[in-house]
C-alpha positions as CSV (number, residue, x, y, z in Angstrom):
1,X,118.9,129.7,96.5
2,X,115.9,128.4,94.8
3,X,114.4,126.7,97.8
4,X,113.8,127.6,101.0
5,X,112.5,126.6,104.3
6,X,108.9,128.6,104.9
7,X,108.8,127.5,108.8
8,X,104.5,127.1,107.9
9,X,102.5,123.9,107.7
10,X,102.0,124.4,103.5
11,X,104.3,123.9,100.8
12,X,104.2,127.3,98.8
13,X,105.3,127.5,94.8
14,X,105.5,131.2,93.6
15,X,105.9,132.0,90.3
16,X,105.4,136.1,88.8
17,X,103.3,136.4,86.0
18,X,102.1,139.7,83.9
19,X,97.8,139.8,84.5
20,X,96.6,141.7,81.7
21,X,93.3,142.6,83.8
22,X,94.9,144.2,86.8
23,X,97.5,146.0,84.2
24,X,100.4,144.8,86.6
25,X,102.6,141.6,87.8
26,X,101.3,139.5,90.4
27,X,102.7,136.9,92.6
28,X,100.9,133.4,91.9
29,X,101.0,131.7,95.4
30,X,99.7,127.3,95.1
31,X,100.5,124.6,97.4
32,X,99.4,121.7,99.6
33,X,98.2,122.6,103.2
34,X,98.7,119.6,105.1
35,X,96.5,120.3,108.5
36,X,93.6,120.8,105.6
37,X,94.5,118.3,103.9
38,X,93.6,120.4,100.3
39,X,95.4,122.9,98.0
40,X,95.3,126.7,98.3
41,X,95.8,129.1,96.1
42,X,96.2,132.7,95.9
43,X,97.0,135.3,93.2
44,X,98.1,139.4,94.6
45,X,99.3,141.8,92.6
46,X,103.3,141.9,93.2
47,X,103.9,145.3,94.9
48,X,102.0,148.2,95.8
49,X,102.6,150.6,92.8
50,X,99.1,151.9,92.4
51,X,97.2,150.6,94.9
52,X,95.0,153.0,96.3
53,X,94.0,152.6,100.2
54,X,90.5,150.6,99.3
55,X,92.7,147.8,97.2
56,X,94.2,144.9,99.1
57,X,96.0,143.6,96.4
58,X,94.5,140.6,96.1
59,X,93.1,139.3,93.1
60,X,91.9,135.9,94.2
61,X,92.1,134.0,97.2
62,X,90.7,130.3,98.3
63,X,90.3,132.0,101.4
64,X,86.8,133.3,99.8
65,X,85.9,130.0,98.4
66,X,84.4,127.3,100.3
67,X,86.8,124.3,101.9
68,X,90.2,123.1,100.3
69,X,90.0,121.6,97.0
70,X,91.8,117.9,97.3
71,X,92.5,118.5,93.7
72,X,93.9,120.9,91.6
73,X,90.5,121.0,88.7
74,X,89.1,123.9,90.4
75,X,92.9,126.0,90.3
76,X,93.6,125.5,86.9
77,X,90.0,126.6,86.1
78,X,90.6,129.6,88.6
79,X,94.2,130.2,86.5
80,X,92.2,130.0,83.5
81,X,89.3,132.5,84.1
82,X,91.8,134.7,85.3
83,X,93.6,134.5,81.7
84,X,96.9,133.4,84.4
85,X,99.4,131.1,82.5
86,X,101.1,128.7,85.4
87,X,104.3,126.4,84.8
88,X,103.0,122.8,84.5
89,X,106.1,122.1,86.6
90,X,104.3,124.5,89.3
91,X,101.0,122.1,89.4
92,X,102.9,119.1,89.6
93,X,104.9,120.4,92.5
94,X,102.0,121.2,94.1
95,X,100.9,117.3,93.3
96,X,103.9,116.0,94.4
97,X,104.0,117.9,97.7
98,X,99.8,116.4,98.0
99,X,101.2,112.5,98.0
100,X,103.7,113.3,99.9
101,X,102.3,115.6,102.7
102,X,105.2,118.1,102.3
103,X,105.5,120.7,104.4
104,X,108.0,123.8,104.9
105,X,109.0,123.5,101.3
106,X,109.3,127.4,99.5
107,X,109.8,127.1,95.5
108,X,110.2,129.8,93.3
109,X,109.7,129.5,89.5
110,X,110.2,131.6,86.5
111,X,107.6,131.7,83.4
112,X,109.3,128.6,81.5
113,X,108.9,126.6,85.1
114,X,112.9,126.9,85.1
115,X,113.5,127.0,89.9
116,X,114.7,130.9,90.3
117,X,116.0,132.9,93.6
118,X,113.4,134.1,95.8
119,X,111.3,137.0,95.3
């Protein structure tokens, strides 16, 4: 099963990805949120193999930026600085799922952008 129904009000794309600066995997979380009407995206390390009790995981959130982005400039900047290599397939998902106001749509993606069972 590659998609799946998230019950939410976003459409979520995952994808796993090595980040060189946390030393570990981490789960690449973008998508539309339709009652926002703007894109979200967060990146947390996958797991909690070395966490110690004053790390959340999380590497970035839009949660600690201000609104929701109605494009996806500021994201792929974000993916950049974070040295974070996303499928293109992934951004224009998240596109797609923007022009169309999708919603309870769950995608999973490999590094080649190729759709994968959920992780």
């Amino acid at each position: 099963m590659r998609h799946s129904k998230s019950g939410g009000c976003m459409s979520q794309h995952y994808v796993k990805v090595y980040h060189a600066q946390s030393s570990c995997l981490v789960r690449v979380q973008l998508g539309w949120d339709r009652p926002l009407q703007g894109f979200y995206m967060v990146v947390e390390k996958d797991g909690e193999e070395g966490l110690d009790e004053f790390d959340e995981g999380i590497v970035y959130s839009n949660l600690d930026d201000v609104g929701h982005p109605s494009d996806l400039a500021h994201f792929k900047a974000i993916a950049s600085k974070l040295s974070i290599q996303i499928p293109d397939v992934m951004w224009r998902a998240a596109y797609l799922d923007s022009q169309h106001n999708t919603i309870d749509n769950r995608v999973f993606y490999n590094l080649d952008g190729d759709l994968v069972s959920p992780f």
